[in-house]
Structure formats: C-alpha cells, structure tokens
N, CA, C and O atoms as a Tripos MOL2 file, in Angstrom:
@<TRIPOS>MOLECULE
protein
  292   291    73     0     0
PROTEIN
NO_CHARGES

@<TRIPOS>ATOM
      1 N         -21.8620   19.0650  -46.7640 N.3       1 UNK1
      2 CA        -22.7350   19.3180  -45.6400 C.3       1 UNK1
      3 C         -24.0190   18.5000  -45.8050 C.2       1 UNK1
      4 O         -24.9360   18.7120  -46.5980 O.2       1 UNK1
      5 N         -23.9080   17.5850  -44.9530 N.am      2 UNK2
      6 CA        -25.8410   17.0230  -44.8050 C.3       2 UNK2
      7 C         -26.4540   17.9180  -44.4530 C.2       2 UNK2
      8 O         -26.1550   18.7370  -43.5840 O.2       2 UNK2
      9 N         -28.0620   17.8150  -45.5600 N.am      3 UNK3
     10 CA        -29.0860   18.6070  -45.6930 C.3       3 UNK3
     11 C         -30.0300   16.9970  -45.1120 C.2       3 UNK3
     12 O         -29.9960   15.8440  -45.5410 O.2       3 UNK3
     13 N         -30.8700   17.7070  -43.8750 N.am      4 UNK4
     14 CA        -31.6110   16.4600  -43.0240 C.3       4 UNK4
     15 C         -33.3380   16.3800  -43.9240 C.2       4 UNK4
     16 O         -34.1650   15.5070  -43.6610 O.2       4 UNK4
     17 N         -33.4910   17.1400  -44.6420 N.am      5 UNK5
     18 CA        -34.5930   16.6240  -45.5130 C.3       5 UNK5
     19 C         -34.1660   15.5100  -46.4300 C.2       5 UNK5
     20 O         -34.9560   14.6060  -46.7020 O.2       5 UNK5
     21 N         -33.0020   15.5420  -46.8920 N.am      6 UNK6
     22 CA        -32.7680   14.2890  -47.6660 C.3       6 UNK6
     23 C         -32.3770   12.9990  -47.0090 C.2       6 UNK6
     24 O         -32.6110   11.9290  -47.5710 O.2       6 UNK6
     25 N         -31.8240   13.0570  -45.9060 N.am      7 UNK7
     26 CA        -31.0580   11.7760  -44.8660 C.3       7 UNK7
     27 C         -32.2140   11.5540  -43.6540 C.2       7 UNK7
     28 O         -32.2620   10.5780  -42.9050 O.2       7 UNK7
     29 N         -32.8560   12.3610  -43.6530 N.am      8 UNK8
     30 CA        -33.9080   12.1610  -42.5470 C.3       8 UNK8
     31 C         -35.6110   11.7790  -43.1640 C.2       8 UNK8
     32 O         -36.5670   11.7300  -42.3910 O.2       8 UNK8
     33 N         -35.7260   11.5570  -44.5340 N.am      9 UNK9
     34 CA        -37.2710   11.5640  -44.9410 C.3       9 UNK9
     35 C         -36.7640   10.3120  -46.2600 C.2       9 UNK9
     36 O         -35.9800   10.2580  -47.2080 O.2       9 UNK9
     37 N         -37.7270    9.4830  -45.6140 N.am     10 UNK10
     38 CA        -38.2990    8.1630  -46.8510 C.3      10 UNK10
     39 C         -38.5950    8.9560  -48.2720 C.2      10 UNK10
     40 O         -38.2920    8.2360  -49.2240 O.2      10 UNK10
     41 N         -39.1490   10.3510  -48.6980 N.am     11 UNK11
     42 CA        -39.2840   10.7270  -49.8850 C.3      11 UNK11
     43 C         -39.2770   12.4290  -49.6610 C.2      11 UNK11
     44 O         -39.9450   13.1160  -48.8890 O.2      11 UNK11
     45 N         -38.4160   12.7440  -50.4910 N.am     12 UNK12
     46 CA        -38.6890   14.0930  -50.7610 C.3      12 UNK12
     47 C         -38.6910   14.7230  -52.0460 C.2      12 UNK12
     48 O         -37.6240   14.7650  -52.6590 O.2      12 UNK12
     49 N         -40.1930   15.4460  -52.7790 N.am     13 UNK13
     50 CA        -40.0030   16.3100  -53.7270 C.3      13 UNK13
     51 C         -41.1460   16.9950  -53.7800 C.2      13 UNK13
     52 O         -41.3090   17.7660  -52.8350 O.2      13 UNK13
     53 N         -42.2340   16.9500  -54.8140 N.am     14 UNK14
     54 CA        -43.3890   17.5380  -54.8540 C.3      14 UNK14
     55 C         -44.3200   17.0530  -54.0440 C.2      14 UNK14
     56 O         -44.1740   15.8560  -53.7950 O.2      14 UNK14
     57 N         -45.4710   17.7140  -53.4180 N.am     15 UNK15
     58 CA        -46.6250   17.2910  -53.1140 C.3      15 UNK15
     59 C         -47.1750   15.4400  -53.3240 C.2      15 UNK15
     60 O         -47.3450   14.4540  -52.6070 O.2      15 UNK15
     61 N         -47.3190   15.9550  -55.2870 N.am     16 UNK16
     62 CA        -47.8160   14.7500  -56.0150 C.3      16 UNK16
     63 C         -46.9060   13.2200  -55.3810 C.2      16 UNK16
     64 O         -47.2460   12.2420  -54.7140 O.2      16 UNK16
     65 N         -45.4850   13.7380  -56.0860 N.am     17 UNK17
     66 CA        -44.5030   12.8200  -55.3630 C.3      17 UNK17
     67 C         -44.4810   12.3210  -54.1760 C.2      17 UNK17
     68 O         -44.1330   11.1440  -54.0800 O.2      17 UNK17
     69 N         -44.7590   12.8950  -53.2380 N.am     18 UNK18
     70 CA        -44.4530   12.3560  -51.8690 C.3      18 UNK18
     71 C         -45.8030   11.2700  -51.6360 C.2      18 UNK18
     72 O         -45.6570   10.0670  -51.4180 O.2      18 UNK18
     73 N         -47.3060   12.0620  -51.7460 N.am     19 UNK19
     74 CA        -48.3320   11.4530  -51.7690 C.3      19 UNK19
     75 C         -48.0030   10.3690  -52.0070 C.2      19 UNK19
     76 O         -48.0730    9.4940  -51.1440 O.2      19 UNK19
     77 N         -47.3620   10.0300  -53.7690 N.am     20 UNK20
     78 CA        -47.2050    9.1460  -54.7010 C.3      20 UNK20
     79 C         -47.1730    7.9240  -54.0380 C.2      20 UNK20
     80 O         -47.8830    6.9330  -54.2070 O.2      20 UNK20
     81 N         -45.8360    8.2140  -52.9020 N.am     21 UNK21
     82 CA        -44.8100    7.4270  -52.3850 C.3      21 UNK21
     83 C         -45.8740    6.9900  -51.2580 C.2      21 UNK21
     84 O         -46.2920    5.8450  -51.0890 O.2      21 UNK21
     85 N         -46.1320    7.8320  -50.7160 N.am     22 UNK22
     86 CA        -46.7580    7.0120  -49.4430 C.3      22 UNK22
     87 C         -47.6870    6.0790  -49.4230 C.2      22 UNK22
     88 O         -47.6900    5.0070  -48.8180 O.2      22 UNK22
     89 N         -48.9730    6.8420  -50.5600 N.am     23 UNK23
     90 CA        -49.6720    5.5140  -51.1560 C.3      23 UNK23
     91 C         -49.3500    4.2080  -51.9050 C.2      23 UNK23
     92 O         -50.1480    3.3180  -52.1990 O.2      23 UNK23
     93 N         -47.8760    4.2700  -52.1870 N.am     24 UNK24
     94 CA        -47.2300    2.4920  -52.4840 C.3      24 UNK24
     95 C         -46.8640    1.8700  -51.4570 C.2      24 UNK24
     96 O         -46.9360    0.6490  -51.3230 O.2      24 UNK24
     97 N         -46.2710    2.9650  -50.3190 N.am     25 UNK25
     98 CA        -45.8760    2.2010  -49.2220 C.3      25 UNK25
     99 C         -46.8250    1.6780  -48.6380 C.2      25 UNK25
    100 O         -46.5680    0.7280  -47.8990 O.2      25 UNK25
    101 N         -48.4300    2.1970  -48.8050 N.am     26 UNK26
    102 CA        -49.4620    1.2600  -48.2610 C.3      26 UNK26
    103 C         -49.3730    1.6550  -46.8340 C.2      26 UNK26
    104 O         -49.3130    2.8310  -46.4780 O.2      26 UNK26
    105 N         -49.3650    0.1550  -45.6420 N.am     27 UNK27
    106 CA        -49.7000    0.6170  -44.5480 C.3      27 UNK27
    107 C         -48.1420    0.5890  -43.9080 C.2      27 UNK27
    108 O         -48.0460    0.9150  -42.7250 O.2      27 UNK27
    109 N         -47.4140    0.3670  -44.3410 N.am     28 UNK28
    110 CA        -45.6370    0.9260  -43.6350 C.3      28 UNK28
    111 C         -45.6170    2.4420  -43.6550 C.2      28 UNK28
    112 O         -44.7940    3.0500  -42.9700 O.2      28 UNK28
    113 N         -46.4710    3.0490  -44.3970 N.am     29 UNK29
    114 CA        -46.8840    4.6800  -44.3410 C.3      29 UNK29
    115 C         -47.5110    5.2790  -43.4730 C.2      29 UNK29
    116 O         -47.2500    6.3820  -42.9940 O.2      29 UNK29
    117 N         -48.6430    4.3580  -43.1520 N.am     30 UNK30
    118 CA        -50.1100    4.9730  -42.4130 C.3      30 UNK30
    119 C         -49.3740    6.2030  -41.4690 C.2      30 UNK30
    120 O         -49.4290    7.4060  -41.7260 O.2      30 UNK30
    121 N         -48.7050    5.6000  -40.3630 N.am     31 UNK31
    122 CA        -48.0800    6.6360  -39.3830 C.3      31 UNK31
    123 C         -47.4800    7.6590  -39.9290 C.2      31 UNK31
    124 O         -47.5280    8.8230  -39.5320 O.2      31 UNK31
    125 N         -46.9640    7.2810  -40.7580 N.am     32 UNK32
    126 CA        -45.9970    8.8230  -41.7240 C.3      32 UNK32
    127 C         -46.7030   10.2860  -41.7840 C.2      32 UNK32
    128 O         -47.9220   10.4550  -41.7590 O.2      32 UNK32
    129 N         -45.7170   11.3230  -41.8690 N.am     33 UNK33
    130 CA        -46.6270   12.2880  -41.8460 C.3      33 UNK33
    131 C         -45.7430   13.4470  -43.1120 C.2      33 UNK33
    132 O         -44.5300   13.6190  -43.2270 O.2      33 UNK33
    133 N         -46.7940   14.0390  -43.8590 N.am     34 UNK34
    134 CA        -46.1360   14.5720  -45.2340 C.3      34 UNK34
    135 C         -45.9950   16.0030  -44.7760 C.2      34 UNK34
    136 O         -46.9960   16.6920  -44.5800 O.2      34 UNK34
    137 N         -44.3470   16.6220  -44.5420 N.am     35 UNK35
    138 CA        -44.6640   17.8290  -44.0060 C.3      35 UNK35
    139 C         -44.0730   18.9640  -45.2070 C.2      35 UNK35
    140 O         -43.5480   18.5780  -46.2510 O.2      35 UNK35
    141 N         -44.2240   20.1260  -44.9240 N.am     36 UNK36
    142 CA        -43.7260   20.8700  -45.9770 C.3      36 UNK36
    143 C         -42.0470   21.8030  -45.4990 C.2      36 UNK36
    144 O         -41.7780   22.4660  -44.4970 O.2      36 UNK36
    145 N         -41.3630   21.5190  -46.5020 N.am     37 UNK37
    146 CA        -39.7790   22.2480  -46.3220 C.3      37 UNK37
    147 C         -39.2840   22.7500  -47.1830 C.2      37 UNK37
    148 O         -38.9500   22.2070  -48.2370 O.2      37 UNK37
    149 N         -39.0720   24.5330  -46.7060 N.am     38 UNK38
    150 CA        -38.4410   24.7180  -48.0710 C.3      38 UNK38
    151 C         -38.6290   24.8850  -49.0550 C.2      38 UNK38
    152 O         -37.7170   25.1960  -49.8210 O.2      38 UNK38
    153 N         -40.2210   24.7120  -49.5570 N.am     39 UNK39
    154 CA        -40.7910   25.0220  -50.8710 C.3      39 UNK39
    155 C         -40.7540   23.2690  -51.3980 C.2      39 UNK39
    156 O         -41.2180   22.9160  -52.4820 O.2      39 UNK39
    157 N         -39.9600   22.0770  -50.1610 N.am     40 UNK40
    158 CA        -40.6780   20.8890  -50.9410 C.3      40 UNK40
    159 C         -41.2140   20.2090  -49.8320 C.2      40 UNK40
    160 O         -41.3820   20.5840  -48.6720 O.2      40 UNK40
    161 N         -41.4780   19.0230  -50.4580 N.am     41 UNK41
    162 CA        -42.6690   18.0600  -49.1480 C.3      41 UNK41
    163 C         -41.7460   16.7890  -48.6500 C.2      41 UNK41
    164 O         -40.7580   16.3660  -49.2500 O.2      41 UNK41
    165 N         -42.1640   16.3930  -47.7010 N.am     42 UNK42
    166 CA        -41.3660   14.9120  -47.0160 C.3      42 UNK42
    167 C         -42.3800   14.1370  -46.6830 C.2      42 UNK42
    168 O         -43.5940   14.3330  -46.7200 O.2      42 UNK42
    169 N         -41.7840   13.2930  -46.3750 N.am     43 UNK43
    170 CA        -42.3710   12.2870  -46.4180 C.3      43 UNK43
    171 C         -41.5470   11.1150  -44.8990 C.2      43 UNK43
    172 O         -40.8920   10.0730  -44.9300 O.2      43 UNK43
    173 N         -41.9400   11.8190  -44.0020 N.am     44 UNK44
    174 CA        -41.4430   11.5250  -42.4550 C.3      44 UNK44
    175 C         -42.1320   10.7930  -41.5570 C.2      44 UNK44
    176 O         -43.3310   10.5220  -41.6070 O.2      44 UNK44
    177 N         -40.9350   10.3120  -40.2980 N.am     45 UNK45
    178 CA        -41.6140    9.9280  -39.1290 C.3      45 UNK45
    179 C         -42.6530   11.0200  -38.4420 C.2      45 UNK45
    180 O         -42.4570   12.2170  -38.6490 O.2      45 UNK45
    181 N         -43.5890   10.6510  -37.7490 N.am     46 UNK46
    182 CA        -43.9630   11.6760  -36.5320 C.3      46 UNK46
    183 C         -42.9220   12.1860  -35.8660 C.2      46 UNK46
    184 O         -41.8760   11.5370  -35.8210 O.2      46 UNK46
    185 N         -43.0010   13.1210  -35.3930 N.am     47 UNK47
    186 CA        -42.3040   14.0470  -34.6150 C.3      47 UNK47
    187 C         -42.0490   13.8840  -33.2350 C.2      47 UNK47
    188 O         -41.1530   14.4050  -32.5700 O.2      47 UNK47
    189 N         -43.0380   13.0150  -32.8370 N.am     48 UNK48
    190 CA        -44.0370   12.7330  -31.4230 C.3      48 UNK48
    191 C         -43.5400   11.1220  -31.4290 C.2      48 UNK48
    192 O         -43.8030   10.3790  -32.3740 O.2      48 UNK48
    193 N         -42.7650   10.6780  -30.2110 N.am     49 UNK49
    194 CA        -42.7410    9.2410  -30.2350 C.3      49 UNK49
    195 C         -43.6970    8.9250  -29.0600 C.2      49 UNK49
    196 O         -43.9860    9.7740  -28.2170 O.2      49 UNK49
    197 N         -44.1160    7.8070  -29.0500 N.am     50 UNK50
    198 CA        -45.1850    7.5480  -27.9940 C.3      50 UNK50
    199 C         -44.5440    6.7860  -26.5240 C.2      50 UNK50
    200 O         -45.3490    6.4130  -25.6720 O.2      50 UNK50
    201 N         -43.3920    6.6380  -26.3600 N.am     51 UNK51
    202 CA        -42.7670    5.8640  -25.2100 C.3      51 UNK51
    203 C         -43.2650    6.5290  -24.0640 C.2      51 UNK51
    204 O         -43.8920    5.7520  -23.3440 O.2      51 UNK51
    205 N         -43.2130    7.6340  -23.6580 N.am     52 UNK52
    206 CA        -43.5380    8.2680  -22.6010 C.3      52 UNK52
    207 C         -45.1060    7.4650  -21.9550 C.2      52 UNK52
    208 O         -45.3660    6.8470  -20.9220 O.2      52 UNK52
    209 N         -45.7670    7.8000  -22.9640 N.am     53 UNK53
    210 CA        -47.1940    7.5700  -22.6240 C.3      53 UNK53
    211 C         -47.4330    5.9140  -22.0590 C.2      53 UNK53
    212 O         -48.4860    5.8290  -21.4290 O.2      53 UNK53
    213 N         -46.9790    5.1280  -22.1190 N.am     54 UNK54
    214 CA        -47.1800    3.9240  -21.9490 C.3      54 UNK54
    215 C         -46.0510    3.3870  -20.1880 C.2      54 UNK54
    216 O         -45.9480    2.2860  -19.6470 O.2      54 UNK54
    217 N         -45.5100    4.5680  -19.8640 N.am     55 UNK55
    218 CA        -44.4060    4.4230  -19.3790 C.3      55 UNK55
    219 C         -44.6650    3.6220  -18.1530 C.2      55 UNK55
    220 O         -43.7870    2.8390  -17.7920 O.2      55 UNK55
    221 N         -45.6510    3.7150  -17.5400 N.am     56 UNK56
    222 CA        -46.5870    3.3750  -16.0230 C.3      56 UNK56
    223 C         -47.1430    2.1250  -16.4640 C.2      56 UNK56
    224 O         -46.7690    1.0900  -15.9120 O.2      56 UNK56
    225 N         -48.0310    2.0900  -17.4370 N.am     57 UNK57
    226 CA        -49.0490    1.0700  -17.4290 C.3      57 UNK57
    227 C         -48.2350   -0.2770  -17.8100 C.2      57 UNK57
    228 O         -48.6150   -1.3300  -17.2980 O.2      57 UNK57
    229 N         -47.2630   -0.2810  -18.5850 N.am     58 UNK58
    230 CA        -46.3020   -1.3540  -18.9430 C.3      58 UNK58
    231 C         -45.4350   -2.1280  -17.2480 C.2      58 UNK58
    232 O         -45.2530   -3.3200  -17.0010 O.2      58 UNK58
    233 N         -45.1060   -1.0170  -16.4550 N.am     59 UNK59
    234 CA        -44.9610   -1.8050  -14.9380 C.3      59 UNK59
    235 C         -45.7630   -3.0810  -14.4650 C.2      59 UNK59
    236 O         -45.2590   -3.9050  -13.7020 O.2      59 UNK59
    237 N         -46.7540   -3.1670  -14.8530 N.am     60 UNK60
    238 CA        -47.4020   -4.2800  -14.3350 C.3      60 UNK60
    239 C         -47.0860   -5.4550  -15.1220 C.2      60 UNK60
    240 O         -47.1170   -6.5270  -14.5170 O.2      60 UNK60
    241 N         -46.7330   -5.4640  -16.5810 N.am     61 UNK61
    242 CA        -46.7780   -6.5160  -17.1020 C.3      61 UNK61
    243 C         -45.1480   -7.3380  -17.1270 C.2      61 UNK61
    244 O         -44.8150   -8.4150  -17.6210 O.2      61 UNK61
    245 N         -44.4400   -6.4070  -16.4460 N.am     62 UNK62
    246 CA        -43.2420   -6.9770  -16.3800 C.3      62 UNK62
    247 C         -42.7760   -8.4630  -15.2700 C.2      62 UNK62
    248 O         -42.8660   -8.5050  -14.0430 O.2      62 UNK62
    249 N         -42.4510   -9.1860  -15.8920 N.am     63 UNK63
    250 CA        -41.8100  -10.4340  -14.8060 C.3      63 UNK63
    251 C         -40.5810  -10.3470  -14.2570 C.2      63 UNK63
    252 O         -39.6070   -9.8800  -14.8470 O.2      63 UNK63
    253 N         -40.5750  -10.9670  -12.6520 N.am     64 UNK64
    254 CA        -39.4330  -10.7780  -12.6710 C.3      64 UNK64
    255 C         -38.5570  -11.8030  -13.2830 C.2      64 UNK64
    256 O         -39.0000  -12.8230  -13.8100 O.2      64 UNK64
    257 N         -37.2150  -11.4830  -13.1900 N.am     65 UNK65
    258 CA        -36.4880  -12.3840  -13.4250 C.3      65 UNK65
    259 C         -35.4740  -13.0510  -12.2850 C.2      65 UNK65
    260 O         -34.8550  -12.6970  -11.2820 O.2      65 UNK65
    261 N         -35.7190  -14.3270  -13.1400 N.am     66 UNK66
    262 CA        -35.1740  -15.3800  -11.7920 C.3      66 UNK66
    263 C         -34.3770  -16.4510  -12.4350 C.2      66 UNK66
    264 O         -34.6860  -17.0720  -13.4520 O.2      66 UNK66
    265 N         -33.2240  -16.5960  -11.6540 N.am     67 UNK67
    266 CA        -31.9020  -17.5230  -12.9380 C.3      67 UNK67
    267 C         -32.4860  -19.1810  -12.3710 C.2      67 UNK67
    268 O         -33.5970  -19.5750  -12.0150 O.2      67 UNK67
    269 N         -31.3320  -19.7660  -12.4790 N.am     68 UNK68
    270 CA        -32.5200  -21.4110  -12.9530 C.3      68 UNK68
    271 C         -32.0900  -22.0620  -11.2860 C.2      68 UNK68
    272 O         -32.4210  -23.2280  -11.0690 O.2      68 UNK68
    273 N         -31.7010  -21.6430  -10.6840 N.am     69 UNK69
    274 CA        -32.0350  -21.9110   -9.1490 C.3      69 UNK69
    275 C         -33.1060  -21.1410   -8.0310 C.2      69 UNK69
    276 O         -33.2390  -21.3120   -6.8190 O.2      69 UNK69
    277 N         -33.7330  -20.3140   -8.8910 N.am     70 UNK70
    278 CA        -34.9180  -19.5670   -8.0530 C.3      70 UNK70
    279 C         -34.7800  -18.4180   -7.9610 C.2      70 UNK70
    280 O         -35.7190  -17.6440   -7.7750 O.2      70 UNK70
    281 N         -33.5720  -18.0770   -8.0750 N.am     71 UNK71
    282 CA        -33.0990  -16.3300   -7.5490 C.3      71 UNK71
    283 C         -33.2640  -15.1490   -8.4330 C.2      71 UNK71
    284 O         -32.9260  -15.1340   -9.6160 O.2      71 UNK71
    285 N         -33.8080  -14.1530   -7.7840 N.am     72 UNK72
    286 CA        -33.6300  -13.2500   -8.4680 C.3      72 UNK72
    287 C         -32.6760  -12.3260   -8.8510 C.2      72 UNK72
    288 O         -31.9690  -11.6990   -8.0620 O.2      72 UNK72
    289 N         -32.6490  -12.2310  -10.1400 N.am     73 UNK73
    290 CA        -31.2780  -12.1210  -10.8860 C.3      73 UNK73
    291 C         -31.3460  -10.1430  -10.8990 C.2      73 UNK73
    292 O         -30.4320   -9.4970  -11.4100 O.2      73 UNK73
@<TRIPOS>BOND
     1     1     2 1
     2     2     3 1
     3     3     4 2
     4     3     5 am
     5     5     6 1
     6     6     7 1
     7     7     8 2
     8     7     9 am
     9     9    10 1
    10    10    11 1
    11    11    12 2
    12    11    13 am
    13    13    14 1
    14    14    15 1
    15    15    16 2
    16    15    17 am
    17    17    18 1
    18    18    19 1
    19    19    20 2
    20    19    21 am
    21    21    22 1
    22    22    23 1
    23    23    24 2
    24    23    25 am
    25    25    26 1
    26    26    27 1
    27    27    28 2
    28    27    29 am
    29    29    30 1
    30    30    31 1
    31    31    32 2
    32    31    33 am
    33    33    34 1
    34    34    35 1
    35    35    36 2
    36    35    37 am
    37    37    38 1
    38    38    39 1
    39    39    40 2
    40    39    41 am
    41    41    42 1
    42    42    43 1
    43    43    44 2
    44    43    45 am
    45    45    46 1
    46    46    47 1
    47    47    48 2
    48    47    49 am
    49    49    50 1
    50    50    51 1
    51    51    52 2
    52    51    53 am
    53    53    54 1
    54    54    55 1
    55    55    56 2
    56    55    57 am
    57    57    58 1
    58    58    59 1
    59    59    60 2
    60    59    61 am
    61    61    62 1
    62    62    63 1
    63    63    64 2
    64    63    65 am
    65    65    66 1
    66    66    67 1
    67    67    68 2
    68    67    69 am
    69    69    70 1
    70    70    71 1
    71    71    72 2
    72    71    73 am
    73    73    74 1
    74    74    75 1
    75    75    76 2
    76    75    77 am
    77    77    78 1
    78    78    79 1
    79    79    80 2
    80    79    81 am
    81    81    82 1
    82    82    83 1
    83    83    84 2
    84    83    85 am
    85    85    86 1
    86    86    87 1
    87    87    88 2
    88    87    89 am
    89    89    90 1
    90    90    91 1
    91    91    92 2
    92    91    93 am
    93    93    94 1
    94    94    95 1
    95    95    96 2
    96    95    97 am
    97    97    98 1
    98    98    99 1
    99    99   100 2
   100    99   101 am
   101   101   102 1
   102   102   103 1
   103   103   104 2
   104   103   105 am
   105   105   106 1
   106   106   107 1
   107   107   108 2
   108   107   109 am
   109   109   110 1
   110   110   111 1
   111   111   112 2
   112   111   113 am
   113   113   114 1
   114   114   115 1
   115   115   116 2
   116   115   117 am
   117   117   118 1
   118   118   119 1
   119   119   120 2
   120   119   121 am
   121   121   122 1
   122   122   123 1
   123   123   124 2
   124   123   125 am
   125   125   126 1
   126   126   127 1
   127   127   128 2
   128   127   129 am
   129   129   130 1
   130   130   131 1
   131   131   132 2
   132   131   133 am
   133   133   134 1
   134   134   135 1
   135   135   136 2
   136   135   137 am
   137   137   138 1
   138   138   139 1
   139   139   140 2
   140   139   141 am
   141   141   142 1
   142   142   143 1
   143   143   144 2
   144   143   145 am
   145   145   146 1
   146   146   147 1
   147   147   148 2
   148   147   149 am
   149   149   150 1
   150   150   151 1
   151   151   152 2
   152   151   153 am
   153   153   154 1
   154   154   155 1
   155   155   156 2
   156   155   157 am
   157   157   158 1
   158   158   159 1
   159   159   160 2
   160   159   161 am
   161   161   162 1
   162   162   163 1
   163   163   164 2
   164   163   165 am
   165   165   166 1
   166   166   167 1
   167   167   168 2
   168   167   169 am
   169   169   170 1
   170   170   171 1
   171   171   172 2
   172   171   173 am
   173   173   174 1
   174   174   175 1
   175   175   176 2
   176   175   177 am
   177   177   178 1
   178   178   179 1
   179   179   180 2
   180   179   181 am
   181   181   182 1
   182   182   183 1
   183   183   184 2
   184   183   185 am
   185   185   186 1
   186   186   187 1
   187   187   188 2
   188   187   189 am
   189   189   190 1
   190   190   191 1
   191   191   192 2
   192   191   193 am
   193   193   194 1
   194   194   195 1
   195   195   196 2
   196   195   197 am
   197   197   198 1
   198   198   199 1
   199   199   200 2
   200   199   201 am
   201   201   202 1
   202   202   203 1
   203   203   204 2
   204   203   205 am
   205   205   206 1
   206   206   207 1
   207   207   208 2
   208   207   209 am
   209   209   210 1
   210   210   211 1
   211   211   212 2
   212   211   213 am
   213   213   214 1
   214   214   215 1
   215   215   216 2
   216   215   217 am
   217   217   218 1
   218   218   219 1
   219   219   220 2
   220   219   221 am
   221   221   222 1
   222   222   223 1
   223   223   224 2
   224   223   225 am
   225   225   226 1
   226   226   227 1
   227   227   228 2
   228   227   229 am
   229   229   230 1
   230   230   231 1
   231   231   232 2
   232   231   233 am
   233   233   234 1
   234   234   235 1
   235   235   236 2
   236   235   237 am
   237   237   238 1
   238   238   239 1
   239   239   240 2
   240   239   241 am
   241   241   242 1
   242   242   243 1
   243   243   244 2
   244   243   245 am
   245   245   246 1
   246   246   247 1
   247   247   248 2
   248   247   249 am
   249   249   250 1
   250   250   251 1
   251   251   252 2
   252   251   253 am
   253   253   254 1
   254   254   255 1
   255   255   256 2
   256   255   257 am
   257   257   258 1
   258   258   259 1
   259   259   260 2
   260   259   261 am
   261   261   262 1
   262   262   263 1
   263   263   264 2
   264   263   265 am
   265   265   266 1
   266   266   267 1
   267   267   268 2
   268   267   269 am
   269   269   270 1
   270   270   271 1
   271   271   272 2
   272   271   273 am
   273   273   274 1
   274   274   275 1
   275   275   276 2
   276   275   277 am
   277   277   278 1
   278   278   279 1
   279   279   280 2
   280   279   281 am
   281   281   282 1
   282   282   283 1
   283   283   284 2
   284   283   285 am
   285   285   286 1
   286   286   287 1
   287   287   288 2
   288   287   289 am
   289   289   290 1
   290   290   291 1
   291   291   292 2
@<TRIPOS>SUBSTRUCTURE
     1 UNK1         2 RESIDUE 1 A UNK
     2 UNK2         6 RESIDUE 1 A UNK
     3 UNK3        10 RESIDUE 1 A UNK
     4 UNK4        14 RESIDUE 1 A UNK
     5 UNK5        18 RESIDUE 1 A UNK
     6 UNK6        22 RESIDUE 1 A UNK
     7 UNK7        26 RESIDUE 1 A UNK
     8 UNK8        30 RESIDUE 1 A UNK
     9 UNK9        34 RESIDUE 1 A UNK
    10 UNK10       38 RESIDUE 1 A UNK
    11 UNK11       42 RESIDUE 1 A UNK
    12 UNK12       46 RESIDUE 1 A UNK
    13 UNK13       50 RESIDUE 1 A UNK
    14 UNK14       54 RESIDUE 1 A UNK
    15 UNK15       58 RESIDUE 1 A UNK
    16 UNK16       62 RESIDUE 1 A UNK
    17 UNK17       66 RESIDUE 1 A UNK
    18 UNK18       70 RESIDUE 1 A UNK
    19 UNK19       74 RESIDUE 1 A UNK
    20 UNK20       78 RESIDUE 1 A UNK
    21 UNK21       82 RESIDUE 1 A UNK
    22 UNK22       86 RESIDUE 1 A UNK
    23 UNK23       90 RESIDUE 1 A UNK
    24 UNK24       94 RESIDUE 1 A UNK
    25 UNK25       98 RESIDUE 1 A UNK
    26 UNK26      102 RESIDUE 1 A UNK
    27 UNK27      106 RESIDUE 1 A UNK
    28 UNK28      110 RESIDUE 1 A UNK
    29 UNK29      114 RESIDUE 1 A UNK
    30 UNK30      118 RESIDUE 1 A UNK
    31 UNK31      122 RESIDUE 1 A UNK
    32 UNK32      126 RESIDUE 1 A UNK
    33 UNK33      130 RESIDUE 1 A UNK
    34 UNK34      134 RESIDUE 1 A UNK
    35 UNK35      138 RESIDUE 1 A UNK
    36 UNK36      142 RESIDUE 1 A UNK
    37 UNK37      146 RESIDUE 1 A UNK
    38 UNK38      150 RESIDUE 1 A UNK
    39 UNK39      154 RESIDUE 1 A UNK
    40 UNK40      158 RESIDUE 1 A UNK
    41 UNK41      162 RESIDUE 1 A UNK
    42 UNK42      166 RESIDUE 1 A UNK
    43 UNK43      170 RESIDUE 1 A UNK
    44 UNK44      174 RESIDUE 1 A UNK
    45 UNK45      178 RESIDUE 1 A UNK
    46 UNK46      182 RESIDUE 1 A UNK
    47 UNK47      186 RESIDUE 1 A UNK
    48 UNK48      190 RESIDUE 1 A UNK
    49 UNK49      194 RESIDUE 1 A UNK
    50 UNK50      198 RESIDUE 1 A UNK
    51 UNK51      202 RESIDUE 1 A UNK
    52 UNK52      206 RESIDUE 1 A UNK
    53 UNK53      210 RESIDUE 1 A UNK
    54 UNK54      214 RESIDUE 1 A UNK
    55 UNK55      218 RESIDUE 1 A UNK
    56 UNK56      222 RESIDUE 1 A UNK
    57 UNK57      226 RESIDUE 1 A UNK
    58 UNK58      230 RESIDUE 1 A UNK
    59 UNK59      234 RESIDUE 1 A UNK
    60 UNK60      238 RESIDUE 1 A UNK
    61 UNK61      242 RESIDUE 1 A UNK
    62 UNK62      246 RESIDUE 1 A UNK
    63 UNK63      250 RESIDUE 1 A UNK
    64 UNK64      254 RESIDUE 1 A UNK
    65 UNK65      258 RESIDUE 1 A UNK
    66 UNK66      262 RESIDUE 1 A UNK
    67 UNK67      266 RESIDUE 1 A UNK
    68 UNK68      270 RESIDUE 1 A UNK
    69 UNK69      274 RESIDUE 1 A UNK
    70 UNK70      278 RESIDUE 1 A UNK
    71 UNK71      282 RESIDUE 1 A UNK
    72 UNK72      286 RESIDUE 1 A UNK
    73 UNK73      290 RESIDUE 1 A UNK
C-alpha cells in the first residue's frame, strides 16, 4: 500500500531533518512548505496552486495564431 507522505514529499523525517533538507535545496525550496504528519514532518509542495489567479489577466497577452498564408488557424 502507498503511504503519500513518502511518494508525495521531497523529505520526510524529523523537524531537524526536513529543515536540514530544505536549507540545501536553497532556493528550489523557497516555495516548499514543512508540514507536520503523523508525529513526522515533510517537506512539500504548497497546497494552493496559483493558476486560477492569473486566469483573466494572461487573456491579453495571448496572440493569435495565424498559419503562413495569413489565416487564422
């Protein structure tokens, strides 16, 4: 049976440990967030993805597309 603290988190064990880990990963960490499970710690994505929020303002920057006789494809 998969247990998703181990297949789902970059590090899992103690406190110290996880910290450990995140401060080598440097800034591939920054976003990471150290949560507690179970009596141990992870070392995870956010929970929260940000796609939604951008969902409108990204409309404007889109081009259209047009194949190599003018048309839109």
């Amino acid at each position: 049976m998969r247990d998703d603290r181990w297949s789902e988190a970059i590090a899992v064990g103690s406190l110290a440990f996880v910290e450990r880990i995140k401060n080598d990963l440097g800034v591939k960490a920054v976003h990471r967030e150290v949560v507690q499970l179970d009596g141990t710690y992870a070392l995870r994505e956010p929970s929260v993805t940000y796609g939604g929020e951008f969902a409108g303002e990204n409309d404007g920057l889109r081009v259209e597309k047009h194949d190599f006789l003018g048309e839109k494809c």
